[in-house]
C-alpha positions in Angstrom: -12.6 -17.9 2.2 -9.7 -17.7 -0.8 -6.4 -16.7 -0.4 -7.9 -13.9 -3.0 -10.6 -12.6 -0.8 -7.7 -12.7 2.4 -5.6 -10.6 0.8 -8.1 -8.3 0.0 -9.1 -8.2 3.2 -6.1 -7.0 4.2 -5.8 -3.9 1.8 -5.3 -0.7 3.5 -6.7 2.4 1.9 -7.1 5.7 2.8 -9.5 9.2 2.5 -7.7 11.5 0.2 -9.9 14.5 2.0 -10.6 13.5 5.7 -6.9 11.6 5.8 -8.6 8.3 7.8 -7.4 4.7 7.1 -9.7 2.2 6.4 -10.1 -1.5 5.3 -11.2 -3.0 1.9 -14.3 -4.6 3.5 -15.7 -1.5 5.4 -16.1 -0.5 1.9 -20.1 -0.3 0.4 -20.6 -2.5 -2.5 -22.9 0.5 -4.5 -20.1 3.0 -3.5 -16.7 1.5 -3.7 -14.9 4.6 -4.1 -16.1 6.5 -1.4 -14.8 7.0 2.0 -17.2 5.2 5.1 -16.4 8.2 7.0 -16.6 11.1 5.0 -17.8 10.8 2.3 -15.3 11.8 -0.1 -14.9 10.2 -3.3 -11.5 9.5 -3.8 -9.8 7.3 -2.0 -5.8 5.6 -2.3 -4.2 2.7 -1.2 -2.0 4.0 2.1 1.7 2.9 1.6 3.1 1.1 4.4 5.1 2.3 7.1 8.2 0.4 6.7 10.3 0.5 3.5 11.0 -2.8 1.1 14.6 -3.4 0.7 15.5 -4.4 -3.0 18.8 -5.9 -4.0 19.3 -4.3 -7.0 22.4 -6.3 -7.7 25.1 -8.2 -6.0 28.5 -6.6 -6.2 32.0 -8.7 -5.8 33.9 -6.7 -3.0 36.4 -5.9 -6.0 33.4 -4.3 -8.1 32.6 -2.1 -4.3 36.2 -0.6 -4.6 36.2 0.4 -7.9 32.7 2.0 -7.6 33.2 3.7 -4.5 34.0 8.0 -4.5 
């Protein structure tokens, strides 16, 4: 298997209507846009349940003081 076809694997999507969470391969190949449970035909990519920390940029301890209220 590719790492392409792992990663897809491992995509999380979920029922806009019923609210369920689902993986990429319990999806049908005719109907890729509809729910396995439900139905429904729109579906999103759930978000993940822990936040991404960015470091938007690296601040001296001088630059902290003069930014700070």
């Amino acid at each position: 298997m590719s790492s392409q076809q792992e990663s897809d694997a491992n995509i999380i999507y979920q029922c806009v209507w019923c609210g369920k969470k689902f993986e990429k391969k319990m999806l049908s190949k005719i109907a890729e846009t509809r729910c396995p449970y439900c139905g429904f035909n729109v579906i999103m990519k759930a978000r993940s349940p822990t936040a991404k920390l960015i470091v938007s940029s690296k601040l001296t301890e001088e630059q902290r003081l003069l930014t700070e209220d």
